[in-house]
N, C-alpha and C positions, 0 to 999 in steps of 0.2 A: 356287633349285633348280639352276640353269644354273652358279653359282659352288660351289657342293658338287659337281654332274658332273665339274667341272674340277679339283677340288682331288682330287677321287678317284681319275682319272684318271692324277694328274700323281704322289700316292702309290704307285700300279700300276706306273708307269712306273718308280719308283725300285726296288720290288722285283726287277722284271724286270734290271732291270740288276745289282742285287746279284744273282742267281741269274745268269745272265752270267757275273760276273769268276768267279764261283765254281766253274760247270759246267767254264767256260773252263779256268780255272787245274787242277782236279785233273784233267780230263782226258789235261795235259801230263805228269804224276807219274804215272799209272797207265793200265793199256790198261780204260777205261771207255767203251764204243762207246755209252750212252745218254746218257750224259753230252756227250760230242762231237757226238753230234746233237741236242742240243738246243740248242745254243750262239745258231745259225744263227738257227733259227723265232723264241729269244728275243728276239736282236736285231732282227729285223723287228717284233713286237709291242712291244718297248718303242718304236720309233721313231714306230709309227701313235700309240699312247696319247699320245705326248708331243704331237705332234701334236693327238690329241681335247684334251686342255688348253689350247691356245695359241686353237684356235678356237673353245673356251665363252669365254674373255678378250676374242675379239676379238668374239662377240657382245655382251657384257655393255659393253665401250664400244658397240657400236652402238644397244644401247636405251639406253643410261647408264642402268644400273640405278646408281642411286646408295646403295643398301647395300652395296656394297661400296666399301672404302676408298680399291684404287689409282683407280677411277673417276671418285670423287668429287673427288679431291684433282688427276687429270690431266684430267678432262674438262670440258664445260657444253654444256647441253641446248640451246642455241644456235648451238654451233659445226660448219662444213659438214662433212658427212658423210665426207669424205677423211678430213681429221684427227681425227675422232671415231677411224678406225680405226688410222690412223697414232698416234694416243694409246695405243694398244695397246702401243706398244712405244716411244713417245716419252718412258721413264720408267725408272730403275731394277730394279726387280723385272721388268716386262712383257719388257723388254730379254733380263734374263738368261729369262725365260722363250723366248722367242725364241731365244735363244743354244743350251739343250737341246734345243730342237725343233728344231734345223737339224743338231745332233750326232746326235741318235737317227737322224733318218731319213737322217743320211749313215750311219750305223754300219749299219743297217739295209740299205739299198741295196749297201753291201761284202758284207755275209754273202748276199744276195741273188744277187749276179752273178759276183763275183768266186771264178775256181778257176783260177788258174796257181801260185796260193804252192803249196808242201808244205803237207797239211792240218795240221799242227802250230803252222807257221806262224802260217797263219790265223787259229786258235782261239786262239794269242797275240794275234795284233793284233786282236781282236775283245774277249780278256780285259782289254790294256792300257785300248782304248776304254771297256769298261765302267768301269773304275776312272777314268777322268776321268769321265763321265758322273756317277759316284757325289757327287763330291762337287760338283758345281753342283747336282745333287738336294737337297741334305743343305744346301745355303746358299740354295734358297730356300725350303726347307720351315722349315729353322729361323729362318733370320733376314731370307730376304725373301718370305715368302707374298706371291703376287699374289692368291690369291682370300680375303685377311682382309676380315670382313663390319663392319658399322655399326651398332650399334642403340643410338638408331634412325637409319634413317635421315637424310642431310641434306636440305635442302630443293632446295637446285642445287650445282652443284658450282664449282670454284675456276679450270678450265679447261687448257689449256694454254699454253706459255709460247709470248708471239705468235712469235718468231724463231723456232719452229720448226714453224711454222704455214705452209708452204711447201712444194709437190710435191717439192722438189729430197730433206729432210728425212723426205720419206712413202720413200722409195727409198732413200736411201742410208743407212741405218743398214740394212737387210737386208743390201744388198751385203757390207757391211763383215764382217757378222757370218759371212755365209757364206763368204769367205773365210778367217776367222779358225780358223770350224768346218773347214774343208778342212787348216787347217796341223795339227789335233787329229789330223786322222786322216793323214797326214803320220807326227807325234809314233809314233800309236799302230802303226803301219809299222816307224818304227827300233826300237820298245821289243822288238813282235813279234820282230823279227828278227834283233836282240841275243840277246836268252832263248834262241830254239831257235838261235844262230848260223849263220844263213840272209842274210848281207850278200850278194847275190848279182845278178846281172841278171835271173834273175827277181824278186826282189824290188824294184827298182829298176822295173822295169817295171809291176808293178802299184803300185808309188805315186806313178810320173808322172803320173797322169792326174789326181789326185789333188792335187799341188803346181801344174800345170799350171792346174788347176780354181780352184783357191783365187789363185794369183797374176793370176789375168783377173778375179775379181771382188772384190779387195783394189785394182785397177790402177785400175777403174769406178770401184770407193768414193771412192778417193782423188779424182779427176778431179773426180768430181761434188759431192764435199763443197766443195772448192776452187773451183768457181764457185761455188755454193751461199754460201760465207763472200766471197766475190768481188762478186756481185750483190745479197746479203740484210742485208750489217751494214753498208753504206755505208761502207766505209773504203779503196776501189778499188786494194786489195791482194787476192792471190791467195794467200800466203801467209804467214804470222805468224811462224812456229818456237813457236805454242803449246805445251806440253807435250801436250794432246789432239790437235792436229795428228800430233807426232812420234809418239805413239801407236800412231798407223796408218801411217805409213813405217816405221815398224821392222819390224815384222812384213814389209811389203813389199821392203825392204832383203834381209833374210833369205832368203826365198822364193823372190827373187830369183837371189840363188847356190846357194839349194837346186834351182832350178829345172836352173840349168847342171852343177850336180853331177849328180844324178841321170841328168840325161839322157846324160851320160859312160859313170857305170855303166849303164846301160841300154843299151848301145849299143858300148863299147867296154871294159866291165869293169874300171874305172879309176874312182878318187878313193872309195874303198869307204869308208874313215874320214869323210871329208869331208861325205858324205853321209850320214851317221849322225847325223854332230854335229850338222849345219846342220837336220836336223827337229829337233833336239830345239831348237837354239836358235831359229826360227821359231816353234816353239810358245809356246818359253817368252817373246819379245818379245811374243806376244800377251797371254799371262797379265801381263807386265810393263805391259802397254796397261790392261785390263783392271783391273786394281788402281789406277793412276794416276787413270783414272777415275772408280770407285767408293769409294775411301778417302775422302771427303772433305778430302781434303789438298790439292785443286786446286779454283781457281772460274774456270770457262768457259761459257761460253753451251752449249755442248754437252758439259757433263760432268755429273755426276749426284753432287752435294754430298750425302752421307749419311753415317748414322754412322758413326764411324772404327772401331766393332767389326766394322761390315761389310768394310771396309778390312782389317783383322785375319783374318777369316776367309779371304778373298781371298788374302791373303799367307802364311797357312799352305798353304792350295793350291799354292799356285807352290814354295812349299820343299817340299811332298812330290812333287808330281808333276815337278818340274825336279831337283831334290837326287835322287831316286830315279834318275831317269834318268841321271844324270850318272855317278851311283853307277854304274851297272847297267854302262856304258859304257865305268869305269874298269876294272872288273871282266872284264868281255870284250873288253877292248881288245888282248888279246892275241891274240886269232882273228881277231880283223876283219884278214884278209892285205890287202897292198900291194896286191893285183890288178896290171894289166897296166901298163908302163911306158915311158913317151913323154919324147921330147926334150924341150927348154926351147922350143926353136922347133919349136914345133904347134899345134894345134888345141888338144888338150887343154891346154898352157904357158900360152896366151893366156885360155882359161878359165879356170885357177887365178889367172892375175896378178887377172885381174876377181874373183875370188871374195876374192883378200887385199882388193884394192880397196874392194867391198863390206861386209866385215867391219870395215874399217878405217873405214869412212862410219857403219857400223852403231856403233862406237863413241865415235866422236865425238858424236854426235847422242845417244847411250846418256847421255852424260856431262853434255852439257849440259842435258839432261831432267833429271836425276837430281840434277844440284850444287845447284843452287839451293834443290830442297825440304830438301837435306841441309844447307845453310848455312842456311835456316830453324830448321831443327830444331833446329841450335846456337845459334841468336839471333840469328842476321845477315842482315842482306837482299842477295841478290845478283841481277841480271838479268843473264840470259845470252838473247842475240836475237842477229838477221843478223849484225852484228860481228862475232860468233864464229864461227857455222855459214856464214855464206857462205865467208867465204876455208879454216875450217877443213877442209869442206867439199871446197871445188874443188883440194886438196891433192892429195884421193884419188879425185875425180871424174871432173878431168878428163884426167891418164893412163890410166882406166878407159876413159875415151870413146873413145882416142887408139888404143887398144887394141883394142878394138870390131870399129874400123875394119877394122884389118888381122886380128883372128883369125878369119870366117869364110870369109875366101881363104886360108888354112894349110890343108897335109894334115893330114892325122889321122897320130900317134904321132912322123913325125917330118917337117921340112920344112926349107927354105933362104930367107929372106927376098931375096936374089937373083932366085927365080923370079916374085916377085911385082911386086916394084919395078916396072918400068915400069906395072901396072896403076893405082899410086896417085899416078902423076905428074899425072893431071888433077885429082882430090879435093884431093892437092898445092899444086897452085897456084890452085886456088880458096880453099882456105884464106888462102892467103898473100895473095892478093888482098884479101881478106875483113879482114883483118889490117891492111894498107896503108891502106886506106879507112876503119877505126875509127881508126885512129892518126892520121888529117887529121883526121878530126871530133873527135878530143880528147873520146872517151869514157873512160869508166873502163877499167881493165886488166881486172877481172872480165868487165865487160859486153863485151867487144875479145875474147875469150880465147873465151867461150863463143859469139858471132857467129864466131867464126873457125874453130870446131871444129865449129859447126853444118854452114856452109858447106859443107867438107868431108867431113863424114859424108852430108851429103845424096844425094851422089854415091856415097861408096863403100858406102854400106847396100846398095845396090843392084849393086855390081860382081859376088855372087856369083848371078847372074843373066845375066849376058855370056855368049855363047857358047853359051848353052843352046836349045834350041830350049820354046819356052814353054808349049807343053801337055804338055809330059813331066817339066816341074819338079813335087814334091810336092808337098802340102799343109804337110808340114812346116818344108819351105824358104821356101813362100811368107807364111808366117805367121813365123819368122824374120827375113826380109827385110822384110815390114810392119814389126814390134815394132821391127825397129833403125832403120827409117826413120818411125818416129811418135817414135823418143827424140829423134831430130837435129828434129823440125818441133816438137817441145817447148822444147827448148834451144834455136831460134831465137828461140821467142816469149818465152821468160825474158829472152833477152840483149837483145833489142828494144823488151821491157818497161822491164827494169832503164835501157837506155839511152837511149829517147829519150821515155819519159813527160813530159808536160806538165801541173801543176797551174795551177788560178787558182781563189784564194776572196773572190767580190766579195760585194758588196749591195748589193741594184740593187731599183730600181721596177719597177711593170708597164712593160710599153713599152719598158723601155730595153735594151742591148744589150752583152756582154760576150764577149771573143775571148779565145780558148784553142789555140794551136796553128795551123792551117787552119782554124777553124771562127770563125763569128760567131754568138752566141746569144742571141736575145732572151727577155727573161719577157714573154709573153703574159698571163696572170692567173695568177689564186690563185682556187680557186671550192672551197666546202667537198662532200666528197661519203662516202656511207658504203657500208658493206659489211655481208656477214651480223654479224659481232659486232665494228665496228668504225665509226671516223670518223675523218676526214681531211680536210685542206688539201691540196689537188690542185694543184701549178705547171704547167703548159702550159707547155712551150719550143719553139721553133721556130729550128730551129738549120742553115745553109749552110754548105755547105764551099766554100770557095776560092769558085771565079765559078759553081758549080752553080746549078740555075733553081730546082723547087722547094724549100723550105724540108723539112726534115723536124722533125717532129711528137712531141717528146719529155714524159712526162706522170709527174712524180716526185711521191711523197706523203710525208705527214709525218703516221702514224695514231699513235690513242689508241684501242686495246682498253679492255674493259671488263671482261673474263673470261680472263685477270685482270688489272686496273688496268697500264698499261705504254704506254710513247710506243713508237717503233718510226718510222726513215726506210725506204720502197722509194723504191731508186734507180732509175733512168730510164737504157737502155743504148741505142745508136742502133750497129749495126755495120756496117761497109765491109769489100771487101775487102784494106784497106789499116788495118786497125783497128778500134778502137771510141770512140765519146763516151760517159764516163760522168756523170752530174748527178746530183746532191743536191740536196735543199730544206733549207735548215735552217730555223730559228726567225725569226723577225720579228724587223725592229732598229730603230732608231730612224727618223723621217722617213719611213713607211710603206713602206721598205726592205726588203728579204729576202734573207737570205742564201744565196747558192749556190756550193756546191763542182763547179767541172768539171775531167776530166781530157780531156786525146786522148792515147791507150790505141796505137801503132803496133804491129800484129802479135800483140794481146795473143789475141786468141781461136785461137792458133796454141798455145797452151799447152795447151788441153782440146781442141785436135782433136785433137795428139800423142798423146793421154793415149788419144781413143775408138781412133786407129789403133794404140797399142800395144795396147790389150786385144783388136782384130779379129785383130790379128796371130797373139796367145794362144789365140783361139777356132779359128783355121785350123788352128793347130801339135796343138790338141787333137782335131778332128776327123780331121785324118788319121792321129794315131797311135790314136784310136780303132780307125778305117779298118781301120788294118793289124793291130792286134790281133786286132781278130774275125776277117781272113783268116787270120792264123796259128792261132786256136783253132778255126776250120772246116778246117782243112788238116790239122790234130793229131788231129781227130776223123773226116775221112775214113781219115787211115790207120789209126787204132784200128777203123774200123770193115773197113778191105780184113783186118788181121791178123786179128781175131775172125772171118769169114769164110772165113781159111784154115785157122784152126785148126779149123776145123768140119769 
């Protein structure tokens, strides 16, 4: 019953959307005032229905009704009640059902609130929407129904896959997705405003909040999946160059300079082209994410292996909806004017170098994703990892950084690097300091280069802050000022990672004792112990640093699920504020030995604070151009309200 409500529901929901592009679209060809008012209410109803589908899904894992299929095959009547619901979307189909239910009700929530476009506008970027909308309808109704039934049913089900049996894994696949959904409607912003050739600051302005939205919770994703793959697969790396990794940095890459685009146009009516393109190619890294994913042409612990005609359907998407826009853009590319024009040395200069920067990152990382499945395809095996991406990488990185530093001390349109100089004399020589010191310790050039650009960004993130008196700075500036000083406390804890990591993989008895760095670690025992659908070999470590009194208390396992059949290590993390100890249990070895992997980790949880202060920074800069908008739309409306009053 509850899986027919949902599949009803989720049919509803697609009509509404076709009635949508459709009201949408003729409304803009002819003056039909019923048509244009409907547009709005449509899109608020398809966004709840889609909505009512996602939550008959996620009741149907909560009872595990197991006549239904994705149930059976993602869930088990044993497993804790988190990931019963986290299974909801820990799956192919659930996922993309997840993915429309976070578009509808962003699509929704625009026709809702939003009235500063030109109403033509609007009913464009409300008709683009629908038209993506349409075809994630049309790929899970045809080829990925999440409500296909059983009969009969099974008796239990096959479970979920244990690695992603993890709170980190319950959260961050939403994050991800709603970011990804925030760059759609992004996309469906420049499509709008292409069509009725509205490239304009107000346009810009209503889809800041927007890029803004989506680059703070693509920032979390990221963070979080990266401890997530950091603490849950024991391999005390933080990050791979997966192709599922790079997935979701491209879209963030992108977002990124659509972010500093934008906010240009918004604000100073400048980089109007740049800002066109960079939605559509945000969007399209996501679609590009998206398909990597779902093609089955990738196997990752967190990719979703299915059939390749689903992969096919996915990649007609992206040729219509990216090819169309592309089109659309070649087409109107002649309207889209220059807008306003700034020196080389500005604010805005400094923005553009970062935005080539970022493109430039965006493509290298595009390519190494991309080579490999394409040297597959022709018969050949090729790995493309860190060797590549790291130095390819810090090409374009790290004069981005360098850059950082000095553009938000630039005026706006045009400035003199003279007036600033003496301010970056201290960032300056902390650097260089920073520099001097890696070069005695005979670390790497990478790991010396990004310690050395930390150092000094630390300081100058914060120079445009001097002078001010501190309750009079924005919201905007202070969220600026966070997000560049969480990038520099990121990039310290990369280069500190990269360079003074410690391994050691001994095998050692109960009792005995192995040193890693500062620390001295003993195995205490090995004691079996179990969980809701699970059993485990539990190590007990008890591990001292340097001459410290107590011992701390480290407790790493080595389970076998049973729903479904699967080994699985949880590592054991002990954190200072001078680092972290990470420990493994591996398997038993000869002589009633055991094997353990320890690292000491210096500065490494400096990587995901960066990541939580860039996203605060994002949530500041969001809140107060909220702020300020709604005071310019109650300013707009008092005076509308003084003239209608005198006209009377």
């Amino acid at each position: 019953m509850i899986a027919n409500f949902g599949l009803a529901a989720l049919w509803l929901a697609a009509a509404l959307a076709t009635l949508q592009l459709v009201a949408g679209g003729l409304s803009l060809r002819r003056e039909t005032p019923a048509l244009a008012g409907l547009v709005r209410p449509v899109a608020i109803a398809q966004g709840l229905l889609a909505a009512v589908a996602f939550a008959a899904l996620i009741v149907l894992f909560w009872q595990t009704d197991l006549s239904v299929k994705l149930v059976a095959t993602n869930s088990h009547s044993a497993k804790p009640l988190l990931y019963k619901i986290a299974g909801a979307w820990g799956n192919h189909e659930g996922s993309m059902l997840l993915w429309v239910t976070i578009m509808g009700l962003a699509g929704g929530f625009v026709a809702l609130v939003e009235r500063r476009l030109p109403e033509p506008t609007m009913l464009a970027t409300l008709a683009a929407q629908a038209f993506v909308s349409i075809g994630f309808y049309a790929f899970l109704l045809m080829a990925s129904n999440p409500f296909e039934r059983l009969d009969p049913p099974v008796a239990e089900g096959q479970g979920l896959n244990p690695l992603l049996q993890d709170p980190g894994l319950a959260f961050h696949p939403p994050t991800l997705y709603i970011g990804y959904v925030g760059l759609s409607i992004a996309f469906s912003f420049a499509v709008g405003a292409l069509i009725t050739r509205e490239v304009s600051p107000a346009f810009a302005r209503a889809m800041r909040p927007w890029v803004l939205g989506a680059w703070i919770f693509l920032t979390l994703g990221i963070t979080a999946g990266s401890y997530w793959a950091y603490y849950e697969l024991g391999w005390g790396g933080w990050w791979f160059w997966d192709p599922v990794e790079n997935a979701s940095l491209m879209p963030w890459l992108a977002a990124t300079a659509l972010l500093h685009s934008v906010s240009v146009l918004a604000s100073r009516n400048a980089l109007r082209a740049w800002t066109v393109m960079l939605g559509v190619v945000a969007f399209s890294m996501s679609m590009v994410g998206t398909f990597l994913v779902r093609s089955g042409i990738l196997t990752s612990v967190h990719a979703f292996a299915v059939d390749p005609t689903r992969g096919s359907f996915i990649l007609a998407l992206l040729a219509i909806y990216i090819g169309g826009a592309l089109l659309l853009f070649a087409l109107r590319a002649a309207t889209v004017t220059e807008g306003q024009r700034f020196a080389v040395t500005s604010r805005e200069g400094a923005l553009v170098f970062n935005n080539v920067m970022l493109s430039a990152t965006l493509g290298i990382v595009l390519i190494g994703t991309l080579y490999p499945l394409l040297a597959e395809a022709m018969g050949s095996k090729v790995s493309v990892g860190p060797p590549y991406f790291n130095p390819m990488g810090a090409v374009f990185v790290l004069p981005m950084l360098a850059v950082m530093a000095v553009g938000p001390l630039l005026r706006w349109r045009r400035d003199a690097m003279a007036r600033i100089g003496k301010r970056l004399i201290v960032p300056g020589v902390l650097a260089l300091t920073a520099f001097g010191v890696m070069v005695a310790l005979g670390t790497g050039l990478l790991p010396a280069l990004g310690l050395t650009l930390a150092a000094g960004l630390l300081v100058a993130t914060l120079l445009p802050l001097a002078g001010r008196r501190l309750r009079t700075v924005t919201l905007p500036l202070w969220g600026m000022v966070l997000a560049h000083f969480g990038v520099a406390v990121s990039l310290f804890g990369m280069a500190a990672d990269s360079a003074f990591t410690q391994e050691r993989l001994v095998a050692a008895r109960v009792g005995e004792i192995a040193s890693v760095g500062p620390w001295q670690v003993r195995l205490q025992s090995i004691m079996p112990v179990a969980g809701p659908n699970w059993t485990a070999l539990e190590g007990t470590l008890a591990a001292s640093y340097g001459d410290d009194g107590t011992p701390a208390i480290l407790r790493t396992q080595s389970r076998s699920f049973w729903a479904p059949v699967q080994q699985t290590n949880e590592s054991a993390l002990h954190t200072r504020w001078n680092g972290q100890l990470y420990a493994v249990l591996g398997e038993e070895a000869e002589g009633g030995r055991w094997q353990l992997r320890l690292w000491w980790k210096p500065f490494v949880t400096l990587i995901w604070l960066g990541g939580l202060l860039i996203g605060l920074g994002g949530l500041l800069a969001l809140l107060g151009r909220v702020a300020s908008d709604l005071r310019r739309l109650v300013a707009i409306d008092k005076i509308a309200y003084r003239r209608e009053r005198q006209g009377r």
